[in-house]
C-alpha positions, 0 to 999 in steps of 0.5 A: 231616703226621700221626705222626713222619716215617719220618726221625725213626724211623730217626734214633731207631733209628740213636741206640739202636744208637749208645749200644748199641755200644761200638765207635767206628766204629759208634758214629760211623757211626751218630751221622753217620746220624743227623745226616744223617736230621735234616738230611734231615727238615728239607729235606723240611718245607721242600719239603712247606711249598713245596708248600702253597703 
């Protein structure tokens, strides 16, 4: 895979909005979605390596 994944650019964009707000829900809502978004980009190398094999 050449580039950062779509994953990693929208963890990024979800962390900058975190540290933007001074709002504690939003600032959770986004710090989860990015915890979720990193979780997701590992499921997806995995399944890329399965399918090179």
């Amino acid at each position: 895979m050449s580039g950062p994944s779509r994953f990693v650019e929208q963890t990024k964009d979800h962390l900058y909005k975190a540290l933007e707000t001074d709002d504690p829900d939003e600032k959770d809502f986004h710090l989860r979605n990015a915890l979720q978004l990193c979780a997701w980009d590992g499921v997806a190398d995995r399944t890329e390596q399965n399918d090179a094999d």
